[in-house]
ZAPAVO-255440 format. One record per atom (N, C-alpha, C, O): atom name; residue number from 1; x negated, y negated, z negated. Coordinates in nm, 4 decimals, always signed. Atoms other than C-alpha are relative to their C-alpha. Example, Ala and Ser with C-alpha at 12.3 -4.5 7.8 and 13.67 -1.06 7.14 Angstrom:
! ZAPAVO-255440
   atomo   num         c1         c2         c3
       N     1    -0.0890    +0.1190    +0.0000
      CA     1    -1.2300    +0.4500    -0.7800
       C     1    -0.0900    -0.1200    +0.0000
       O     1    -0.1936    -0.1181    -0.0665
       N     2    +0.0820    +0.1190    +0.0060
      CA     2    -1.3670    +0.1060    -0.7140
       C     2    +0.0770    -0.1090    -0.0730
       O     2    +0.0261    -0.2198    -0.0899
END
This chain:
! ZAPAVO-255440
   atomo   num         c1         c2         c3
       N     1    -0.0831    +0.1190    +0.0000
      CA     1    +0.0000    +0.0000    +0.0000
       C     1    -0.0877    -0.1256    +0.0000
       O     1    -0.0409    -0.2083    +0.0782
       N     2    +0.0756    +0.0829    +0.0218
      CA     2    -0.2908    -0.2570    -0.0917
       C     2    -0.1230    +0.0748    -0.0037
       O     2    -0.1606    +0.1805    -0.0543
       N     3    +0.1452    -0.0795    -0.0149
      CA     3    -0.6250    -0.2236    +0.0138
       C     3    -0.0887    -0.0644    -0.1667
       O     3    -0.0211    -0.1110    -0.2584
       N     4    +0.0865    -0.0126    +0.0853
      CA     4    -0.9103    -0.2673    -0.2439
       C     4    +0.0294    -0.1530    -0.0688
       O     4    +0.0661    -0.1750    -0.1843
       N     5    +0.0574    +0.1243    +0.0560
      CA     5    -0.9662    -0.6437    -0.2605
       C     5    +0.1790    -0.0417    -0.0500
       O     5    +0.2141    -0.0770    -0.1626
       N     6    -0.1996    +0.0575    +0.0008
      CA     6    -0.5231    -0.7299    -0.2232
       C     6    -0.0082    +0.0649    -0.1899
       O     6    +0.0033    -0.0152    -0.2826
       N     7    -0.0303    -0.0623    +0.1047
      CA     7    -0.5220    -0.4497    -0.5417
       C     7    -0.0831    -0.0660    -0.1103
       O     7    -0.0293    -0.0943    -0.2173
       N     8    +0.0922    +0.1157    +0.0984
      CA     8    -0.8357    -0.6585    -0.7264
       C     8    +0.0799    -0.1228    -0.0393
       O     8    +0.0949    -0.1798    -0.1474
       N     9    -0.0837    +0.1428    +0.0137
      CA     9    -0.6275    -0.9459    -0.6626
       C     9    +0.1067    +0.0008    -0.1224
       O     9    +0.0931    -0.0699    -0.2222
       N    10    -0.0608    -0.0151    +0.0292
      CA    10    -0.3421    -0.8321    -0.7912
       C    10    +0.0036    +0.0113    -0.2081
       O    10    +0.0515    -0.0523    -0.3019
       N    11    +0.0815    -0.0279    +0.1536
      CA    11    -0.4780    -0.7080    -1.1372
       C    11    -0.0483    -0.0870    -0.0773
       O    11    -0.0409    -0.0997    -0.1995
       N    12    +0.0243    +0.1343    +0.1188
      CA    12    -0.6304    -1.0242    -1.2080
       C    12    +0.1001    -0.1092    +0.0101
       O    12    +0.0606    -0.1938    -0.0701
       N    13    -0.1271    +0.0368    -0.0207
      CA    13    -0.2979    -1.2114    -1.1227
       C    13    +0.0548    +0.0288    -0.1814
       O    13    +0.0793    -0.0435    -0.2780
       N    14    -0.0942    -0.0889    +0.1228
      CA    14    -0.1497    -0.9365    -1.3960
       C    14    -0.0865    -0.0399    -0.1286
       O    14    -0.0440    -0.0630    -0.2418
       N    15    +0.0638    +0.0901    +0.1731
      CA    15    -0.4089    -1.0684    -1.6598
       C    15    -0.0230    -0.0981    -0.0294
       O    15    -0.0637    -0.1319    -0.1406
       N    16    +0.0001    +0.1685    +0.0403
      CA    16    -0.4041    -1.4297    -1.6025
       C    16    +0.1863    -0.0278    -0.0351
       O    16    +0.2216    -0.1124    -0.1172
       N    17    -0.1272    +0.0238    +0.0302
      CA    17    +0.0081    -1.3963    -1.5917
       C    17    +0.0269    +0.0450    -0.1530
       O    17    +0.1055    -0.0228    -0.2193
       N    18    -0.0633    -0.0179    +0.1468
      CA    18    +0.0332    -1.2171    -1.9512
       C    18    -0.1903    +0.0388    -0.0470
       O    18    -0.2478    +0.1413    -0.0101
       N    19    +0.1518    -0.0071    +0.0346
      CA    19    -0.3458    -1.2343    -2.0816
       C    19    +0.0144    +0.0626    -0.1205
       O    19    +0.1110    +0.0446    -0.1946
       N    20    +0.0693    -0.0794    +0.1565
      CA    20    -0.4916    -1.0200    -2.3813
       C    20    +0.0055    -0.1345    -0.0821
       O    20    -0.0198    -0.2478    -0.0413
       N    21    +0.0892    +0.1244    +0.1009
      CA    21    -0.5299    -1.2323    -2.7094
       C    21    +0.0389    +0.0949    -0.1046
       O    21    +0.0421    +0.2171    -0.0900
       N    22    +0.0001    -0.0819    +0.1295
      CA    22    -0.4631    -1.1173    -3.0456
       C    22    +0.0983    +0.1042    +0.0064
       O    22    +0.1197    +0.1608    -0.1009
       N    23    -0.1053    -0.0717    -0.0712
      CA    23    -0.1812    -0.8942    -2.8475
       C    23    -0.0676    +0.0630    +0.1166
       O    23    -0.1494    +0.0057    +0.1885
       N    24    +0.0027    -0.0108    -0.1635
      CA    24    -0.2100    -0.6961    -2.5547
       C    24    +0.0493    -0.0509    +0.0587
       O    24    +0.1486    -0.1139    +0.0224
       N    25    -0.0628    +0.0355    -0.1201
      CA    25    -0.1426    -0.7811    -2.2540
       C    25    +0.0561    +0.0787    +0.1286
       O    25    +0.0798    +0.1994    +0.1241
       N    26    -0.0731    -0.0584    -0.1537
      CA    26    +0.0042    -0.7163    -1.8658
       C    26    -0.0953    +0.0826    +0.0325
       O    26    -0.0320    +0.1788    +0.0760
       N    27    +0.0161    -0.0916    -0.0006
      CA    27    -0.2960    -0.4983    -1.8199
       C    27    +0.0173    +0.1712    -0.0852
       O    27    +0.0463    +0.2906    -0.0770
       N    28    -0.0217    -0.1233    +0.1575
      CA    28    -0.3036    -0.3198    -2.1443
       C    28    +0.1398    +0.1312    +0.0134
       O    28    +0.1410    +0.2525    -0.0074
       N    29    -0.1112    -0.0688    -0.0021
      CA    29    +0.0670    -0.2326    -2.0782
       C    29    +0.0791    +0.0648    +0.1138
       O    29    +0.1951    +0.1058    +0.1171
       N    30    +0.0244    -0.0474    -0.1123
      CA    30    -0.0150    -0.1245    -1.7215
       C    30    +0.1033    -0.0510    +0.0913
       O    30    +0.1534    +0.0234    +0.1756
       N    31    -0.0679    +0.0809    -0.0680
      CA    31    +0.1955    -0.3978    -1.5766
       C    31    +0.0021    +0.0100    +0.1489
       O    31    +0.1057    -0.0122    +0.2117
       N    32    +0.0671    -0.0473    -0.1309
      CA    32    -0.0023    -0.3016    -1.2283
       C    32    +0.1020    +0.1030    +0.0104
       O    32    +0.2034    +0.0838    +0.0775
       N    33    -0.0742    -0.1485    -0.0372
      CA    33    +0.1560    +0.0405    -1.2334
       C    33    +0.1583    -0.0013    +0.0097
       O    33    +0.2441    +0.0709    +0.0604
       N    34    -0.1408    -0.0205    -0.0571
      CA    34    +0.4512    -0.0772    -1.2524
       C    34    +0.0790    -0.0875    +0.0742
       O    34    +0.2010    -0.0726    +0.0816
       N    35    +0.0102    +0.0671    -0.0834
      CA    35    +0.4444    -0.3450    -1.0250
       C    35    -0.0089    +0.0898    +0.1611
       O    35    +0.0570    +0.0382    +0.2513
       N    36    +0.0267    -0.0986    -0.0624
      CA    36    +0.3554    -0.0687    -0.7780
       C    36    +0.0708    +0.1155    +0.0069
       O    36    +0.0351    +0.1984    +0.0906
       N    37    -0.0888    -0.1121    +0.0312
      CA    37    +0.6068    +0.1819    -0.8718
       C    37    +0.1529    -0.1036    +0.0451
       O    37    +0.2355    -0.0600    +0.1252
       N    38    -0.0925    +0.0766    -0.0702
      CA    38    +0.8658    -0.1245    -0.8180
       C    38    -0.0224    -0.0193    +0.1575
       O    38    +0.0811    +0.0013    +0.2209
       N    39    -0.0076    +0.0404    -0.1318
      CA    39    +0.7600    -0.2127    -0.4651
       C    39    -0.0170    +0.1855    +0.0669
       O    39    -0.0384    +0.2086    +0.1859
       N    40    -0.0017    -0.1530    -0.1007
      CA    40    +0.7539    +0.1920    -0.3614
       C    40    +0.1658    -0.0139    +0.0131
       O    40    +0.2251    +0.0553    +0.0960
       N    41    -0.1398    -0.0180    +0.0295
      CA    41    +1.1243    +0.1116    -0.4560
       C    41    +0.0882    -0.0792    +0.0894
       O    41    +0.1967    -0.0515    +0.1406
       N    42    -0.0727    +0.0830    -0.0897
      CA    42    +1.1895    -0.1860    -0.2702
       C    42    -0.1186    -0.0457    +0.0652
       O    42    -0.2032    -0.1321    +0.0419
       N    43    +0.1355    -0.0031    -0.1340
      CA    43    +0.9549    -0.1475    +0.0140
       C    43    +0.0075    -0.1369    +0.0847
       O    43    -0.0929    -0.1805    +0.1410
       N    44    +0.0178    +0.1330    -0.0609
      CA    44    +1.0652    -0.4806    +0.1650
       C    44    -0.0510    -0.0752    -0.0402
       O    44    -0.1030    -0.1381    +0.0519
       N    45    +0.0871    +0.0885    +0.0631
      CA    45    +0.8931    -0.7057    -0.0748
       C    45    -0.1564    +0.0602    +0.0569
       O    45    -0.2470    -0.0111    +0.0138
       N    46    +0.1483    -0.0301    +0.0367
      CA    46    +0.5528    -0.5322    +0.0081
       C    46    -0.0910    -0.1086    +0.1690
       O    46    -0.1890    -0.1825    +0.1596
       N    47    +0.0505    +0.1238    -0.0421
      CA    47    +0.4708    -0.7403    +0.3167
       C    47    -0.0226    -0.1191    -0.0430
       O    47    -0.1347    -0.1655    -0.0220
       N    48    +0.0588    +0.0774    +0.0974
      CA    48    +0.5119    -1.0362    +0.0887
       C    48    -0.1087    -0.0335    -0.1010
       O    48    -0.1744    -0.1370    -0.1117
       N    49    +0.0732    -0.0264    +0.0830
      CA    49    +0.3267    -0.9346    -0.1648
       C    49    -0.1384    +0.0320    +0.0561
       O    49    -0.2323    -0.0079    -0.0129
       N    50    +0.1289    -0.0363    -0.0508
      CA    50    +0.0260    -0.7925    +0.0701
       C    50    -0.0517    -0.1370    +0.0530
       O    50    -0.1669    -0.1630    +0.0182
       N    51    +0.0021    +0.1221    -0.0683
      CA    51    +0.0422    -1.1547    +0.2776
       C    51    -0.0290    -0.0909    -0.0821
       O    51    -0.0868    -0.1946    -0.0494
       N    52    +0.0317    +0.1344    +0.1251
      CA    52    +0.0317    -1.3413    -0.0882
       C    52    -0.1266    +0.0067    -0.0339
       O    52    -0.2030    -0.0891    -0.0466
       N    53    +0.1358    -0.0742    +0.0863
      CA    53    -0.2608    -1.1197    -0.2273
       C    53    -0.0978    -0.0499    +0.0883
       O    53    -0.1854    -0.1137    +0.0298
       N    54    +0.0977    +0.0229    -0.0804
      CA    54    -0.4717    -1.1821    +0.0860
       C    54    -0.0371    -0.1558    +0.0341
       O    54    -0.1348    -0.2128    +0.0827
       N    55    +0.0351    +0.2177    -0.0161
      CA    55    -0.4040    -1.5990    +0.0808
       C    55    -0.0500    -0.0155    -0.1547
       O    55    -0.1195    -0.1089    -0.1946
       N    56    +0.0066    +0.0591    +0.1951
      CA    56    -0.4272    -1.5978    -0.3248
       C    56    -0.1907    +0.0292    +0.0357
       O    56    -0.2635    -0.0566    -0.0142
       N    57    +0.1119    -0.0532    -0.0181
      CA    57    -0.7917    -1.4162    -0.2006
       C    57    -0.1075    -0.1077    +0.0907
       O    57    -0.2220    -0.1388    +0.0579
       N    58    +0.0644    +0.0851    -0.0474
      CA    58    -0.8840    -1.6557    +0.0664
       C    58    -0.0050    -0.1322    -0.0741
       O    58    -0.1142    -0.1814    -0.1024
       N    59    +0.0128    +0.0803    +0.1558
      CA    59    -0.7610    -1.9417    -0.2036
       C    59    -0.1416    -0.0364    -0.0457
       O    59    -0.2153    -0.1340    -0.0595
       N    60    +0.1450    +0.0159    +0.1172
      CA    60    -1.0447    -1.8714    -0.3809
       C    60    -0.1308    -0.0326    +0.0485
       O    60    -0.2025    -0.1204    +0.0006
       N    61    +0.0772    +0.0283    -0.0821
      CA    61    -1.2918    -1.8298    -0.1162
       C    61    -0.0033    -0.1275    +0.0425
       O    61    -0.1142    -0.1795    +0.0299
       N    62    +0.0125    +0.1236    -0.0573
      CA    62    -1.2050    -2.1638    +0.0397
       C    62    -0.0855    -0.0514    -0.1397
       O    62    -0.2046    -0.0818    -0.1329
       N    63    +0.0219    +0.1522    +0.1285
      CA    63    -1.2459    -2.3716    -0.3365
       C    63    -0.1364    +0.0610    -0.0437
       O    63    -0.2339    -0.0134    -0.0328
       N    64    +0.1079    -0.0302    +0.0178
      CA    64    -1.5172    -2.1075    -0.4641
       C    64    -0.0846    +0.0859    +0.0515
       O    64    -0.1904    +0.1054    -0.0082
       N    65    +0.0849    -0.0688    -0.1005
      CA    65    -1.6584    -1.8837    -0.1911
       C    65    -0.0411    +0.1482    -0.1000
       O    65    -0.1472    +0.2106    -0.1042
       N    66    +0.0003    -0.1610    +0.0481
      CA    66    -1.5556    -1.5486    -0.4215
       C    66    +0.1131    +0.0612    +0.0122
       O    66    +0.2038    +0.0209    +0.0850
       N    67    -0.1692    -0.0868    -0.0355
      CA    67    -1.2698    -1.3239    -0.4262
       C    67    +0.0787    -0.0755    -0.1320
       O    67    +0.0364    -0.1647    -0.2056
       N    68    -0.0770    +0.0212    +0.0721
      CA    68    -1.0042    -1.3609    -0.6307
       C    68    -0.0241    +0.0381    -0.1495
       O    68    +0.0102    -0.0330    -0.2440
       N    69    -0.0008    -0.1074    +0.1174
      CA    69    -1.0842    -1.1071    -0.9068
       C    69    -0.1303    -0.0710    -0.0543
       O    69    -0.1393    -0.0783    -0.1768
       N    70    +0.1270    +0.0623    +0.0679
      CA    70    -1.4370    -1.2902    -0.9574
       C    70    -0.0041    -0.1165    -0.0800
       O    70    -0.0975    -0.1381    -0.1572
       N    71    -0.0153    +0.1449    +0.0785
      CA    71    -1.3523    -1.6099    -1.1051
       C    71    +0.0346    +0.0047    -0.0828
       O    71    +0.1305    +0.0765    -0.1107
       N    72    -0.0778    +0.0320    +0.1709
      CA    72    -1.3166    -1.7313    -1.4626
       C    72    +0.1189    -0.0114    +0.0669
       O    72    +0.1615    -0.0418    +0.1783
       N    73    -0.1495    +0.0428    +0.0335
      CA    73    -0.9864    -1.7286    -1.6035
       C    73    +0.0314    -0.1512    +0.0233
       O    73    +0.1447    -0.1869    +0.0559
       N    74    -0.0414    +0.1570    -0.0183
      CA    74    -1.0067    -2.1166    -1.5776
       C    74    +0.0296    +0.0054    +0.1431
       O    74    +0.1421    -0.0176    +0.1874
       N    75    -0.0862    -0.0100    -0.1154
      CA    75    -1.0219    -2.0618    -1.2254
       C    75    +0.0479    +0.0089    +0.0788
       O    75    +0.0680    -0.0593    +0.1792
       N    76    -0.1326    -0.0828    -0.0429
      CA    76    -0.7992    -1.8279    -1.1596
       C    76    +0.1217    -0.0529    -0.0588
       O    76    +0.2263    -0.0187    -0.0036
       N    77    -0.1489    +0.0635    +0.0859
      CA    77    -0.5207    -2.0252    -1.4106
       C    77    -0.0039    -0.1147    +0.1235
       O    77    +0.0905    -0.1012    +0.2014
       N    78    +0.0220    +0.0793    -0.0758
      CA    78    -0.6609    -2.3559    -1.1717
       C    78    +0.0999    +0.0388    +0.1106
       O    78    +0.2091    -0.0094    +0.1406
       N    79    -0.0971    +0.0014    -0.1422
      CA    79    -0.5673    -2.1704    -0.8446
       C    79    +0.1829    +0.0496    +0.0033
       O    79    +0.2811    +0.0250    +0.0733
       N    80    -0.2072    -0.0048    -0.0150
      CA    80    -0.2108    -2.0315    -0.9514
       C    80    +0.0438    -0.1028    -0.0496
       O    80    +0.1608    -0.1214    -0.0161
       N    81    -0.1092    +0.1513    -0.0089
      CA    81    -0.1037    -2.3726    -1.0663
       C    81    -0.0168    -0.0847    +0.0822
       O    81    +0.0597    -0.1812    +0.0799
       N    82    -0.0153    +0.0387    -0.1001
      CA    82    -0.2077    -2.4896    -0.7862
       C    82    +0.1350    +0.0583    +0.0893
       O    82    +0.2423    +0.0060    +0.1194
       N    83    -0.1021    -0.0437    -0.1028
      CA    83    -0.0266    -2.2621    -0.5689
       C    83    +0.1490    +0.0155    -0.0343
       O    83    +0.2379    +0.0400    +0.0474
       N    84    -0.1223    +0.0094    +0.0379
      CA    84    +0.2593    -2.2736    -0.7719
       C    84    +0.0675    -0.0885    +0.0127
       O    84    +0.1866    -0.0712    +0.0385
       N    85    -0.0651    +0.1746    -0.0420
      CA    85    +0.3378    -2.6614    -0.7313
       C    85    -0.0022    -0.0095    +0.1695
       O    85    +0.0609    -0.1028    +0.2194
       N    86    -0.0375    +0.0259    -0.1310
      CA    86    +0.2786    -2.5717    -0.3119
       C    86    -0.1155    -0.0689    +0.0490
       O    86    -0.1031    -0.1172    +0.1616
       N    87    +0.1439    +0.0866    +0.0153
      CA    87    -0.1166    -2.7467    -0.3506
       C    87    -0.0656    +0.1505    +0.1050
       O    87    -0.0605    +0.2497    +0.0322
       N    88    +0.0418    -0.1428    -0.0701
      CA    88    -0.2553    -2.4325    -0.0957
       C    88    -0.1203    -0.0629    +0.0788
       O    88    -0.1222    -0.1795    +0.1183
       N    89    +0.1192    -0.0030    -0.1248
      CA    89    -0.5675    -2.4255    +0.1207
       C    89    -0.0088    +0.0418    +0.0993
       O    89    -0.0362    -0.0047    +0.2099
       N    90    +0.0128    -0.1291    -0.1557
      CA    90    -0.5541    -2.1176    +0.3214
       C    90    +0.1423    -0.0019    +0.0423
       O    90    +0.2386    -0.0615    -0.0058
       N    91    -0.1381    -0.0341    -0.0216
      CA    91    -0.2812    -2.0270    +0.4600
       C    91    +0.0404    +0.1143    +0.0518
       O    91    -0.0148    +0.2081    +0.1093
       N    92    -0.1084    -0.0834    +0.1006
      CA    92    +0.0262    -1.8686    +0.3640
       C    92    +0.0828    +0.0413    +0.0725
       O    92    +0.1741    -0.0330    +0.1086
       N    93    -0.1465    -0.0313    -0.0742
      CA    93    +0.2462    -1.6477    +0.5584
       C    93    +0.1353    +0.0324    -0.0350
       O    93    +0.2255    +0.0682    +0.0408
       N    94    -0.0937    +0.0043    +0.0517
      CA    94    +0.4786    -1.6397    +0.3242
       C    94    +0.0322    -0.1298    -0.1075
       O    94    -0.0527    -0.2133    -0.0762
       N    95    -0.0374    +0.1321    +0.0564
      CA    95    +0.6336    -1.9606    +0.0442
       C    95    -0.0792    -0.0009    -0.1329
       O    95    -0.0372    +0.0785    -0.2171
       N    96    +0.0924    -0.0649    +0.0657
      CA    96    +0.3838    -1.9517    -0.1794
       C    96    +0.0121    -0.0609    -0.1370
       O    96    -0.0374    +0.0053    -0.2282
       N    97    -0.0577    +0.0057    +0.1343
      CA    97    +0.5163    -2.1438    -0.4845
       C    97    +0.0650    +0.1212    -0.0301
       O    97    +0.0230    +0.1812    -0.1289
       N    98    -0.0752    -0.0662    +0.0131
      CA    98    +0.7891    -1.8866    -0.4374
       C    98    -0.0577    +0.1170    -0.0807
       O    98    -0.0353    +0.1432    -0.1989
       N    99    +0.0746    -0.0698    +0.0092
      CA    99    +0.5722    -1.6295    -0.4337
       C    99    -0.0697    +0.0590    -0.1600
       O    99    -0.0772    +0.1695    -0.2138
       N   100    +0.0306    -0.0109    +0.1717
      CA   100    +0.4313    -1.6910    -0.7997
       C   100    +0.0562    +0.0305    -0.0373
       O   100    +0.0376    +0.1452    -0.0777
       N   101    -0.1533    +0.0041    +0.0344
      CA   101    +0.7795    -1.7340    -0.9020
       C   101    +0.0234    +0.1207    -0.0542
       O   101    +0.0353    +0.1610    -0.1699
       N   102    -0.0689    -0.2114    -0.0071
      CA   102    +0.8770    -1.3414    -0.8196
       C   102    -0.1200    +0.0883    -0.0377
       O   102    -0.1140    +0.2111    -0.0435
       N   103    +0.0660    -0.1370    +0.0437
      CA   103    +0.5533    -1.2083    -0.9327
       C   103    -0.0185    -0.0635    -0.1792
       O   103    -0.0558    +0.0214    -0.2602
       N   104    -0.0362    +0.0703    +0.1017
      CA   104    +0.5886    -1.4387    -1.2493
       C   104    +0.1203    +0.1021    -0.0753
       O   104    +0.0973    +0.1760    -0.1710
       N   105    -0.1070    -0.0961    +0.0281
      CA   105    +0.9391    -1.2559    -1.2887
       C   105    -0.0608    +0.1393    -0.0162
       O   105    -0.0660    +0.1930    -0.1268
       N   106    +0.0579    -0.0942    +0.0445
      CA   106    +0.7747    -0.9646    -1.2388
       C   106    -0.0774    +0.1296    -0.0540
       O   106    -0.0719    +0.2526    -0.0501
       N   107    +0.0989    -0.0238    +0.0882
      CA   107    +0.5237    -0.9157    -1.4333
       C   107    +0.0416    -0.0112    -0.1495
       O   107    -0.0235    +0.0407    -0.2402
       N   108    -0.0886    +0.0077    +0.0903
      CA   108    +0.7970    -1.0249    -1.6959
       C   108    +0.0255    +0.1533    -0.0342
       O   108    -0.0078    +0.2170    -0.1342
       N   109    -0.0264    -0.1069    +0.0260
      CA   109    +0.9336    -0.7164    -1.6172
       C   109    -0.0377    +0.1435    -0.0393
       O   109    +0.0018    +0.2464    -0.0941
       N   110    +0.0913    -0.1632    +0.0316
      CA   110    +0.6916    -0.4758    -1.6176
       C   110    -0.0590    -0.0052    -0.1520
       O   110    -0.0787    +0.0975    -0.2169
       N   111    +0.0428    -0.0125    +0.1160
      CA   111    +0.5620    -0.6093    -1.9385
       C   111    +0.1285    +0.0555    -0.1275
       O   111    +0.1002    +0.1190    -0.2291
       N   112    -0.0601    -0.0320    +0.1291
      CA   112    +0.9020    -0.5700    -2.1511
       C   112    +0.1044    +0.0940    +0.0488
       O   112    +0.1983    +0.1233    -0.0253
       N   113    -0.0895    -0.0665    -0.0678
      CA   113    +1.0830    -0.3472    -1.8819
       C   113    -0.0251    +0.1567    -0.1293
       O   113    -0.1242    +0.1748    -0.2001
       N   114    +0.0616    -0.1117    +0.0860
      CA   114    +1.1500    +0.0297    -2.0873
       C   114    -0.1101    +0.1122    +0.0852
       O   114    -0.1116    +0.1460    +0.2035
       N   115    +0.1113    -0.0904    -0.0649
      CA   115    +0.8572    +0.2640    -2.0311
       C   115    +0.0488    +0.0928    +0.1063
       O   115    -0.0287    +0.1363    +0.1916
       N   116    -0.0157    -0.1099    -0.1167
      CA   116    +1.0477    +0.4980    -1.8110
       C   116    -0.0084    -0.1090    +0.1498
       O   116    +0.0468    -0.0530    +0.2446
       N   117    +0.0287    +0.0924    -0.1026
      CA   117    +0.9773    +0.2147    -1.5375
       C   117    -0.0919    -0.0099    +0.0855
       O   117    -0.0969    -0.0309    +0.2067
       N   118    +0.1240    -0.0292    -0.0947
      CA   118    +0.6364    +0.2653    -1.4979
       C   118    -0.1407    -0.1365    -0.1174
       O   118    -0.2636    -0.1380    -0.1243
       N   119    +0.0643    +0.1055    +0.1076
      CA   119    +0.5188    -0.0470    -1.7759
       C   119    +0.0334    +0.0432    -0.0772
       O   119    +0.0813    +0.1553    -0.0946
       N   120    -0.0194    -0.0109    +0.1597
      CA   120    +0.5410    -0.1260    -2.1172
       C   120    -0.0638    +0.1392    -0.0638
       O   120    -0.0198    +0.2161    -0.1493
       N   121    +0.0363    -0.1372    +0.0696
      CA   121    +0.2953    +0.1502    -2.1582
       C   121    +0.0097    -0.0128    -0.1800
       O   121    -0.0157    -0.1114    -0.2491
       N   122    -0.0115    -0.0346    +0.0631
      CA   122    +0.3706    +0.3340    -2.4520
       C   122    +0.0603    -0.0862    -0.1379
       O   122    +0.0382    -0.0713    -0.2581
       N   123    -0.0550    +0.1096    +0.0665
      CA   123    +0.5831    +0.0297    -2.5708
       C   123    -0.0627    -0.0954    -0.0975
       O   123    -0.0305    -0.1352    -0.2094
       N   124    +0.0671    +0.1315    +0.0353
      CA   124    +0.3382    -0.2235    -2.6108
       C   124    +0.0843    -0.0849    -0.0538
       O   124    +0.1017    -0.0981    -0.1749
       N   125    -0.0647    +0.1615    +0.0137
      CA   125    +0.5499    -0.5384    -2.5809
       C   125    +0.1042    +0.0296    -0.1041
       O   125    +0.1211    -0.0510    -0.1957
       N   126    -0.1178    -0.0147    +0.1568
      CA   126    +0.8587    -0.3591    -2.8323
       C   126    -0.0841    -0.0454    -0.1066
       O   126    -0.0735    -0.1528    -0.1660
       N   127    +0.0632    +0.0186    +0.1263
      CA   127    +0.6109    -0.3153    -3.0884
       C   127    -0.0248    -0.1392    -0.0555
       O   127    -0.0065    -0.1871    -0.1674
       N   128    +0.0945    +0.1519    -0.0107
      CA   128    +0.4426    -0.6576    -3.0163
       C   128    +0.1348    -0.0778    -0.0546
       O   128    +0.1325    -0.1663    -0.1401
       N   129    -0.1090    +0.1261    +0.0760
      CA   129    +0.7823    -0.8206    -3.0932
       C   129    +0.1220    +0.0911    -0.0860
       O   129    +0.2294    +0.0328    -0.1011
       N   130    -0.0601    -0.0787    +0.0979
      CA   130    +0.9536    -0.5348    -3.3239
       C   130    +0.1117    +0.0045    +0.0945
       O   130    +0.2015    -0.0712    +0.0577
       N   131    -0.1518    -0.0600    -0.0159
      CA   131    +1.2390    -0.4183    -3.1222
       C   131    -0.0112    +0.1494    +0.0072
       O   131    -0.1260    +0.1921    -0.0053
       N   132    +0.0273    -0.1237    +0.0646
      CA   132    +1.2746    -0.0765    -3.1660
       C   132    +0.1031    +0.0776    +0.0639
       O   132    +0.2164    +0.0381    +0.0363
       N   133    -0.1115    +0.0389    -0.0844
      CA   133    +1.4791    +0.1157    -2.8979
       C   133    +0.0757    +0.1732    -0.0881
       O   133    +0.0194    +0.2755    -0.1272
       N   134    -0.0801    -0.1197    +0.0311
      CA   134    +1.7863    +0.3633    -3.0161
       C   134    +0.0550    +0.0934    +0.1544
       O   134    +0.0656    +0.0772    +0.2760
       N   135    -0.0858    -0.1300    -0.0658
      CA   135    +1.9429    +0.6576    -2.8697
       C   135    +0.0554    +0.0770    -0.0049
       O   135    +0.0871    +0.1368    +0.0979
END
């Protein structure tokens, strides 16, 4: 579905959108996997998503002449608020505020979606905020 560098991309996306701190985070709770388990689902988003990954990639290249995945967190936070206000360099074959937007959403989801989803490994984010699920 995503080649090497799109999937690099992606990953550091998933840890600048819900970052580690005294909590896990969107990797920790394998937010990726289930970001990836959603688009096997709804296969039409994945042109989007491949077309974003590869401008979010050149992005970077234009301002710092590395990939995406190489740059401090400063900036990597820098270029998605850029591209989120519509501030772009490369260009975008798809709307690329938008774009944030729906992987913003989610990455929401995968972090507090229930584990049978493909996230929230082993119910990170419940724990993290005490909900506690019945059945």
């Amino acid at each position: 579905m995503f080649d090497a560098s799109q999937y690099a991309t992606l990953r550091a996306v998933v840890d600048r959108m819900i970052p580690a701190d005294d909590a896990p985070g969107g990797l920790d709770a394998e937010v990726d996997r289930y970001l990836l388990t959603l688009l096997q689902h709804e296969t039409g988003l994945i042109p989007t998503y491949t077309a974003a990954l590869t401008a979010l990639h050149h992005e970077a290249d234009i301002r710092h002449h590395q990939s995406f995945a190489d740059l401090t967190p400063d900036q990597m936070d820098a270029i998605l608020h850029d591209v989120a206000a519509g501030a772009t360099q490369a260009v975008w074959l798809t709307d690329a505020s938008a774009f944030v937007a729906l992987l913003a959403e989610h990455c929401a989801e995968g972090f507090y979606a229930d584990p049978r989803q493909g996230g929230n490994k082993e119910t990170i984010s419940w724990r993290m905020i005490g909900f506690e699920e019945r059945r």
